[in-house]
FIGU-825383 format. One record per residue: residue number from 1; residue in one letter; x, y, z of N, C-alpha, C in turn. Coordinates in pm, whole numbers, plus 32768, in hexadecimal, padded with zeros to 4 digits. Atoms other than C-alpha are relative to their C-alpha. Layout:
<tido><seq>NUM</seq><type>a</type><n_px>X</n_px><n_py>Y</n_py><n_pz>Z</n_pz><ca_px>X</ca_px><ca_py>Y</ca_py><ca_pz>Z</ca_pz><c_px>X</c_px><c_py>Y</c_py><c_pz>Z</c_pz></tido>
...
# end
This chain:
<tido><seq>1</seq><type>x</type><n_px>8045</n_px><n_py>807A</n_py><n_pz>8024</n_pz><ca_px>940F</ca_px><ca_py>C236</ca_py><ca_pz>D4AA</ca_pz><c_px>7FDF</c_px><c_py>8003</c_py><c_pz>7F6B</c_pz></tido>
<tido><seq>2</seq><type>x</type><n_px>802A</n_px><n_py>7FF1</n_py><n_pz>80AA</n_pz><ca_px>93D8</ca_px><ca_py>C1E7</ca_py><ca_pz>D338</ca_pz><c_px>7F77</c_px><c_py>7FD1</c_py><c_pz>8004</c_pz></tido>
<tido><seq>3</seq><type>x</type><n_px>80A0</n_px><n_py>8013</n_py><n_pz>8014</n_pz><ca_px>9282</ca_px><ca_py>C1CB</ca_py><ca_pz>D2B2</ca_pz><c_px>7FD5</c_px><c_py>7F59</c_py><c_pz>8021</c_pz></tido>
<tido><seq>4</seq><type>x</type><n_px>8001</n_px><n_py>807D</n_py><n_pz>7FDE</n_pz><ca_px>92A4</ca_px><ca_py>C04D</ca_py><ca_pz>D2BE</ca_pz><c_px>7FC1</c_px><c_py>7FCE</c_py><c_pz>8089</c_pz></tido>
<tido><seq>5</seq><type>x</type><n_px>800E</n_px><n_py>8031</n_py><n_pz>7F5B</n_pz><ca_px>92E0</ca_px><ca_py>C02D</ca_py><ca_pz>D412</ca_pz><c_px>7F7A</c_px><c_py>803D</c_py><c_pz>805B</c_pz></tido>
<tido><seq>6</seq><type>x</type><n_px>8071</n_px><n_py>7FE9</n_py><n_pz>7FBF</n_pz><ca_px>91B7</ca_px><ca_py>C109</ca_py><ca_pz>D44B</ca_pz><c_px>7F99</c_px><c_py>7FD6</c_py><c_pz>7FD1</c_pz></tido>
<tido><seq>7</seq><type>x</type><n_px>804E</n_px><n_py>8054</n_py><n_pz>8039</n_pz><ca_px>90D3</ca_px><ca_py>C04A</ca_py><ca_pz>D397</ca_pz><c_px>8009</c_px><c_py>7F70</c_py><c_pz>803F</c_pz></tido>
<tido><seq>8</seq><type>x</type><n_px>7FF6</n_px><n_py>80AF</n_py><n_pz>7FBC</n_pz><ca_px>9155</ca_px><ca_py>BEE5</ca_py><ca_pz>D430</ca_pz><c_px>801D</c_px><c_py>7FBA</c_py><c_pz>7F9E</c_pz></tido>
<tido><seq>9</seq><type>x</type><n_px>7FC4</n_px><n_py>8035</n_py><n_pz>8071</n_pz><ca_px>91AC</ca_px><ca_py>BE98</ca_py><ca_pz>D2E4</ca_pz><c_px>80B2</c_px><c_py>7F79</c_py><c_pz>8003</c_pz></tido>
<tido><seq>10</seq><type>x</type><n_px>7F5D</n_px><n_py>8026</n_py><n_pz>7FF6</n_pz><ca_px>92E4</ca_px><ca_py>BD84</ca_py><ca_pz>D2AC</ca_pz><c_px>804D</c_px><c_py>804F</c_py><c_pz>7FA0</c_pz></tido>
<tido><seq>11</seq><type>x</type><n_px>7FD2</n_px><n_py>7FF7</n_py><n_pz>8046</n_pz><ca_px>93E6</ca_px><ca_py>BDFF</ca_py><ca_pz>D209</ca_pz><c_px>8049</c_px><c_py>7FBF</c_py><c_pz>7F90</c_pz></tido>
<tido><seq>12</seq><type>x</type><n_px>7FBC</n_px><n_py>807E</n_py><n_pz>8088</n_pz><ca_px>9454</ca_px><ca_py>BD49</ca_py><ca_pz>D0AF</ca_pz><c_px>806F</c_px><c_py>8040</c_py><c_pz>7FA5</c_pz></tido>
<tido><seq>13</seq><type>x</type><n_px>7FAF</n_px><n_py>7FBF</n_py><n_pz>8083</n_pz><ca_px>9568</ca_px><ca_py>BD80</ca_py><ca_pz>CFB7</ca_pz><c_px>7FB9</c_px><c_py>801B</c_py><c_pz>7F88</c_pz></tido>
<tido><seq>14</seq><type>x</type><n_px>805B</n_px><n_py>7FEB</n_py><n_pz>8066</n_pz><ca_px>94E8</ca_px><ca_py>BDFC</ca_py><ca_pz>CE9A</ca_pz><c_px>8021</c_px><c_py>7F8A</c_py><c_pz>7F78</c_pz></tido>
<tido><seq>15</seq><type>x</type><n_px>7FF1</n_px><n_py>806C</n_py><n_pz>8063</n_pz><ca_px>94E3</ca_px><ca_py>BD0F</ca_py><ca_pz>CD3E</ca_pz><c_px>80AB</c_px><c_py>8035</c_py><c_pz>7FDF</c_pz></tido>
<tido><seq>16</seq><type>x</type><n_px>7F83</n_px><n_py>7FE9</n_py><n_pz>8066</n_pz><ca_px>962B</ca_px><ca_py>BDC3</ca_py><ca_pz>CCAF</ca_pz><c_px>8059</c_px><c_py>8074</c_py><c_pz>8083</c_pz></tido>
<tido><seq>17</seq><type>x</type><n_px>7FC0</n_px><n_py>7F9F</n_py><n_pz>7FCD</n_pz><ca_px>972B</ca_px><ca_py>BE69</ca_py><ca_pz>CD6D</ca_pz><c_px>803A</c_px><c_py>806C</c_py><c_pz>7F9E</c_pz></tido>
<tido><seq>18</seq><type>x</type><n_px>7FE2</n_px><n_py>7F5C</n_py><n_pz>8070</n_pz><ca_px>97BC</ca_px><ca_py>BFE2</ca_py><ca_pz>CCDB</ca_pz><c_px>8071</c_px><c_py>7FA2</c_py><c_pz>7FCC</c_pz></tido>
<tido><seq>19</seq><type>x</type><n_px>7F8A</n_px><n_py>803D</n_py><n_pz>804B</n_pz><ca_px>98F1</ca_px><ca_py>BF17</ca_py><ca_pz>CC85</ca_pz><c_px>7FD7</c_px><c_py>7F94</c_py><c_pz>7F90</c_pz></tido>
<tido><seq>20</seq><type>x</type><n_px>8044</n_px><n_py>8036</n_py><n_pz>80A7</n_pz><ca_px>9825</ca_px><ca_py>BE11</ca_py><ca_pz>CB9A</ca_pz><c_px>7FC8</c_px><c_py>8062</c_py><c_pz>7FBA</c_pz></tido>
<tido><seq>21</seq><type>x</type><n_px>802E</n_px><n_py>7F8F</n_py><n_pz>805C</n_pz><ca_px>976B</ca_px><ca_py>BF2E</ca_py><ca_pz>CB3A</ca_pz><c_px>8067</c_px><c_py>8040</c_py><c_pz>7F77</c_pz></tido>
<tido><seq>22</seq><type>x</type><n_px>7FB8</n_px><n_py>7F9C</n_py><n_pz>804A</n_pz><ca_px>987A</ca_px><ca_py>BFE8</ca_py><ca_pz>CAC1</ca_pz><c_px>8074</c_px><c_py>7FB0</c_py><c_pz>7FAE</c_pz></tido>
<tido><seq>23</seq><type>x</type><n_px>7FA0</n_px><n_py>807B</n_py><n_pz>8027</n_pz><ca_px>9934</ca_px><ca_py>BEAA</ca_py><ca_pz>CA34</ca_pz><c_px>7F8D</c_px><c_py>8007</c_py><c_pz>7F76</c_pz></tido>
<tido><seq>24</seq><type>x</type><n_px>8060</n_px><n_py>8023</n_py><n_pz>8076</n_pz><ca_px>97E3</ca_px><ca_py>BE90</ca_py><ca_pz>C949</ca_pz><c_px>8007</c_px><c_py>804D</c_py><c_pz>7FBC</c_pz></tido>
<tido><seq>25</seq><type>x</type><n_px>7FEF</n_px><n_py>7F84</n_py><n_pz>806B</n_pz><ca_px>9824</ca_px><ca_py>BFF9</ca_py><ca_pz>C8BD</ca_pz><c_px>8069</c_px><c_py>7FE6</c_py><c_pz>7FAE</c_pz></tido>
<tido><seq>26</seq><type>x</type><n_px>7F82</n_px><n_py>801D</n_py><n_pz>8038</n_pz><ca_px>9972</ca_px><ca_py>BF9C</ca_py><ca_pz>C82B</ca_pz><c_px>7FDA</c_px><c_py>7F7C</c_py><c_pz>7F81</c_pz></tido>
<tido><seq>27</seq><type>x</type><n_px>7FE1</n_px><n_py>8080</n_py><n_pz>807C</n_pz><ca_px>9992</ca_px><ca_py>BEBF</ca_py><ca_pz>C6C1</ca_pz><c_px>804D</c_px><c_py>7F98</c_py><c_pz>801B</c_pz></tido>
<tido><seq>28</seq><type>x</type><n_px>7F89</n_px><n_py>806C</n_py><n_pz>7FFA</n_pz><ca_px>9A69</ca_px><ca_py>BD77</ca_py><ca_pz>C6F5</ca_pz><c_px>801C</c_px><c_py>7FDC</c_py><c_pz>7FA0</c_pz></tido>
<tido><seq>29</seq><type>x</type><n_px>7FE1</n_px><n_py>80A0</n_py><n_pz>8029</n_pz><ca_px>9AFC</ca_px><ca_py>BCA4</ca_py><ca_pz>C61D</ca_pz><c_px>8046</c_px><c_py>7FB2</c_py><c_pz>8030</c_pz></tido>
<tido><seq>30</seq><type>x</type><n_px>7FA7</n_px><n_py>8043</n_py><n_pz>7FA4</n_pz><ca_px>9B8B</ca_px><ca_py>BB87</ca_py><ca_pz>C669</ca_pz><c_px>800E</c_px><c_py>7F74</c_py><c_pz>7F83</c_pz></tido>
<tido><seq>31</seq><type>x</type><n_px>7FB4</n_px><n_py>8078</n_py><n_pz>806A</n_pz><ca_px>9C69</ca_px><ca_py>BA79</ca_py><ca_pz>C580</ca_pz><c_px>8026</c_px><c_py>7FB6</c_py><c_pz>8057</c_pz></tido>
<tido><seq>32</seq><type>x</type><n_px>800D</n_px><n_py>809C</n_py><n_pz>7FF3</n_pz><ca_px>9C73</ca_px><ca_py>B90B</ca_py><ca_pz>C5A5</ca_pz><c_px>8070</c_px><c_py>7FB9</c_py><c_pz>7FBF</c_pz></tido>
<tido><seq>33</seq><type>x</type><n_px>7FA4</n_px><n_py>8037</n_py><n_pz>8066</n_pz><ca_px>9D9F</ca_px><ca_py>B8DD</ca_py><ca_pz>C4B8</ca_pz><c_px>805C</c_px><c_py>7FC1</c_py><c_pz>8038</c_pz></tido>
<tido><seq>34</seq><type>x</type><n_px>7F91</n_px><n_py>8035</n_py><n_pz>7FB7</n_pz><ca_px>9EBD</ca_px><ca_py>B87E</ca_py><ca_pz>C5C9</ca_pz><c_px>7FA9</c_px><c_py>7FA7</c_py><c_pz>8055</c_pz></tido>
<tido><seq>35</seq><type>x</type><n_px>8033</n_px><n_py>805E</n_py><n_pz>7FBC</n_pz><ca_px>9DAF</ca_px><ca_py>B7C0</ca_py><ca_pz>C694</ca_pz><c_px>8001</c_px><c_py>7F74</c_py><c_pz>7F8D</c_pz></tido>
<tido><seq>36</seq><type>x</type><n_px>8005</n_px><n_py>8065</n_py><n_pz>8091</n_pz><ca_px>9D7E</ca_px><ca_py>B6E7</ca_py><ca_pz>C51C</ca_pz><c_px>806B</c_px><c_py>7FE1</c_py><c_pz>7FF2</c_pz></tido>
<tido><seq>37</seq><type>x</type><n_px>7F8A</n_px><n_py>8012</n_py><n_pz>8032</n_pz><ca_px>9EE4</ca_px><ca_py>B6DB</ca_py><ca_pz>C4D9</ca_pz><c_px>8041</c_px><c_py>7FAD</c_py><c_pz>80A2</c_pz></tido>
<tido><seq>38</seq><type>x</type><n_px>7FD1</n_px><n_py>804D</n_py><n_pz>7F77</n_pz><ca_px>9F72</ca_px><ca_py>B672</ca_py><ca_pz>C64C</ca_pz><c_px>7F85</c_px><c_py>7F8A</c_py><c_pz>802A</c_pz></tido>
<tido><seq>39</seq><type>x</type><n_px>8041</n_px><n_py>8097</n_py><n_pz>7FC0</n_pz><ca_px>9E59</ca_px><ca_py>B5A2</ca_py><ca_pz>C6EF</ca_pz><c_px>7FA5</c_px><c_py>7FB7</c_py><c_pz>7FB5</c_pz></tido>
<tido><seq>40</seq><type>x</type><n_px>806A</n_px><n_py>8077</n_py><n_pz>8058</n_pz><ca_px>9D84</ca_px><ca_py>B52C</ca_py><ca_pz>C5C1</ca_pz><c_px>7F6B</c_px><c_py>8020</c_py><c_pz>801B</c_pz></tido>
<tido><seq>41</seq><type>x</type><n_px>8088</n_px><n_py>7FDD</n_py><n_pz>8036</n_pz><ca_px>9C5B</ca_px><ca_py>B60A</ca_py><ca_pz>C5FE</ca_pz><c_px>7FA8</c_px><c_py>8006</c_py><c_pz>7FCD</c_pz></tido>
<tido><seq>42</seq><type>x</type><n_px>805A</n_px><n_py>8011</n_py><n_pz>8070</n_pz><ca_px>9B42</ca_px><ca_py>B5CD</ca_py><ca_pz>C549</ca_pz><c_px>7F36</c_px><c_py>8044</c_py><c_pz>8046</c_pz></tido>
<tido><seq>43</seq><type>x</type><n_px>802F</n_px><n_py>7FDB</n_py><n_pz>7FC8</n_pz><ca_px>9A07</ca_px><ca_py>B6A6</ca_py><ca_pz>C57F</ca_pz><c_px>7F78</c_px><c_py>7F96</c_py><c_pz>7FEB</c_pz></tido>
<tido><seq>44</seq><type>x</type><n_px>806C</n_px><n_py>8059</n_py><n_pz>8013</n_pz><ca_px>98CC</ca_px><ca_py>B5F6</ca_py><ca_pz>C5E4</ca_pz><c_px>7F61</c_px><c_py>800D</c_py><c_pz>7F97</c_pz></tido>
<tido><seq>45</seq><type>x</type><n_px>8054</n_px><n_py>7FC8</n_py><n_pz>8052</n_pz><ca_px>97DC</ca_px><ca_py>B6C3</ca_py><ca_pz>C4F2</ca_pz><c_px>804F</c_px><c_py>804D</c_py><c_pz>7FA4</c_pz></tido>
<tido><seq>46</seq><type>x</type><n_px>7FA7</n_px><n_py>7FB7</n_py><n_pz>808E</n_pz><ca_px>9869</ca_px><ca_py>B771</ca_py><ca_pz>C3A0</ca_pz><c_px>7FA9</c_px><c_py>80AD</c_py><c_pz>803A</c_pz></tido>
<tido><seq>47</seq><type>x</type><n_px>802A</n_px><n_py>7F69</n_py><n_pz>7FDA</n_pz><ca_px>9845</ca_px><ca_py>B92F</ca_py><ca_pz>C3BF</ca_pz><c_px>7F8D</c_px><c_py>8004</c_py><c_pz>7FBC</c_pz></tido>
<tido><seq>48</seq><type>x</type><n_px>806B</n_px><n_py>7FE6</n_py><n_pz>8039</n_pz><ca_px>9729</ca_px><ca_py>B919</ca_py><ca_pz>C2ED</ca_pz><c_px>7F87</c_px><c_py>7FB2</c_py><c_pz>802C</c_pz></tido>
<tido><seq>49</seq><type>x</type><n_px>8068</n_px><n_py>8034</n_py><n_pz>7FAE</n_pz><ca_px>9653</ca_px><ca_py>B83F</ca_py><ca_pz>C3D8</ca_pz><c_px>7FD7</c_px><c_py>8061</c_py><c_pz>805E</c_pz></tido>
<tido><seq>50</seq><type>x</type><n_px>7FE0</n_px><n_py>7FC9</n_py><n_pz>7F4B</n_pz><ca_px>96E4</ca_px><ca_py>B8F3</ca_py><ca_pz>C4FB</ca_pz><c_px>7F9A</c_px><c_py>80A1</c_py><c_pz>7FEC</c_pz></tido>
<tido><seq>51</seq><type>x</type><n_px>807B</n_px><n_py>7F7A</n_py><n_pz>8003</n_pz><ca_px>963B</ca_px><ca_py>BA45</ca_py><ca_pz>C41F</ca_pz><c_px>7F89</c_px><c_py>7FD8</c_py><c_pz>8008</c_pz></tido>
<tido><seq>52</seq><type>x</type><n_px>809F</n_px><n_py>800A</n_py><n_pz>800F</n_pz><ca_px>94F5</ca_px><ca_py>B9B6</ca_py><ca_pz>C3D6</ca_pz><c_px>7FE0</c_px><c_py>7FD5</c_py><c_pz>808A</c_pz></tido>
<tido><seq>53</seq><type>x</type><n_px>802D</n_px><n_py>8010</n_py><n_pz>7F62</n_pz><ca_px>94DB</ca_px><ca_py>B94C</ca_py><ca_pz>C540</ca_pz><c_px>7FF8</c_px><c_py>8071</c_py><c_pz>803F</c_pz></tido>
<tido><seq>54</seq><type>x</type><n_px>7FD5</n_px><n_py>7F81</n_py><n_pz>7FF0</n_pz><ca_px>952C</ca_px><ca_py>BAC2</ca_py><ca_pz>C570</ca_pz><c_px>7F82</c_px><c_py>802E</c_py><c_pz>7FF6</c_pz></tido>
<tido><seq>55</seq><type>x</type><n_px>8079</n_px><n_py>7F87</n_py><n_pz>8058</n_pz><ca_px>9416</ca_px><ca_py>BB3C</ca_py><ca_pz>C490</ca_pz><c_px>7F8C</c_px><c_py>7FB3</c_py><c_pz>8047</c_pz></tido>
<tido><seq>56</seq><type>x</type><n_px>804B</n_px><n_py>8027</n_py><n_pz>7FE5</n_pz><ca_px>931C</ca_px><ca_py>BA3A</ca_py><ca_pz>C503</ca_pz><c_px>800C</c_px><c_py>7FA8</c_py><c_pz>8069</c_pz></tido>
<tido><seq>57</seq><type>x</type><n_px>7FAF</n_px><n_py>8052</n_py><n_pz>7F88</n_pz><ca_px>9379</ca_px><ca_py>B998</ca_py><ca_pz>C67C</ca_pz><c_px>7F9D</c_px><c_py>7F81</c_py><c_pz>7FF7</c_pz></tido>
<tido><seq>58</seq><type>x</type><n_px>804E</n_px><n_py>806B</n_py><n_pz>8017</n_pz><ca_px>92D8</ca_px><ca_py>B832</ca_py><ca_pz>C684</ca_pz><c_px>7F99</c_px><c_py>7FD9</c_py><c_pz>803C</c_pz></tido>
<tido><seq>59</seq><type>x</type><n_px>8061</n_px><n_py>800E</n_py><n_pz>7F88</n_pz><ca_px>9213</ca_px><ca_py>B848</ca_py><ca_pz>C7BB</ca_pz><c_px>7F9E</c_px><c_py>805A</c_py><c_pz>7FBA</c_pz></tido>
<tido><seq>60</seq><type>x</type><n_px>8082</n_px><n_py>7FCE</n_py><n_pz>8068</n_pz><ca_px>9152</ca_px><ca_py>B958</ca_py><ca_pz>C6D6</ca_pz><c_px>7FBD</c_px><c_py>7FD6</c_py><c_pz>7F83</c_pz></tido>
<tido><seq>61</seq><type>x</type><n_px>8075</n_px><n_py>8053</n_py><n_pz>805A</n_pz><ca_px>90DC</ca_px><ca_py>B861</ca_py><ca_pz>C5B2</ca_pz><c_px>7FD9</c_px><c_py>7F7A</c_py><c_pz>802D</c_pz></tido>
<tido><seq>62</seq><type>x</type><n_px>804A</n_px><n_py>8069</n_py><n_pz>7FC0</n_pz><ca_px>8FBE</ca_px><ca_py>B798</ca_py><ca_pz>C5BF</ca_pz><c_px>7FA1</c_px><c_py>7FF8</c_py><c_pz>7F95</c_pz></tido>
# end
C-alpha cells in the first residue's frame, strides 16, 4: 500500500512530469526564419518585450 492510500489521500499528478522536468534542464533555441519566409509569420511581441516580460511578468506589476 503506498502512503497515500494509507492516509485516504487522492492521488494527483504532480505540477511537472520528470519528462517536462528534464525538457526544462536543456537550452533551446528555436528560429522563426522559414516560418517568416514560407507562411508570412510575423511575431505578436518583438524579443525585447518578450525579455522584459521575462525579467518582470505582468501579473507582478502594480
Amino acid at each position: 500500500m503506498t502512503g497515500a492510500a494509507i492516509l485516504n489521500l487522492p492521488l494527483v499528478d504532480p505540477p511537472l512530469s520528470r519528462q517536462e522536468y528534464a525538457t526544462l534542464a536543456h537550452e533551446v533555441t528555436l528560429r522563426d526564419d522559414e516560418a517568416r519566409r514560407e507562411l508570412g509569420y510575423r511575431p505578436v511581441i518583438s524579443v525585447e518585450e518578450g525579455s522584459q516580460e521575462l525579467r518582470q511578468p505582468p501579473w507582478l506589476q502594480e
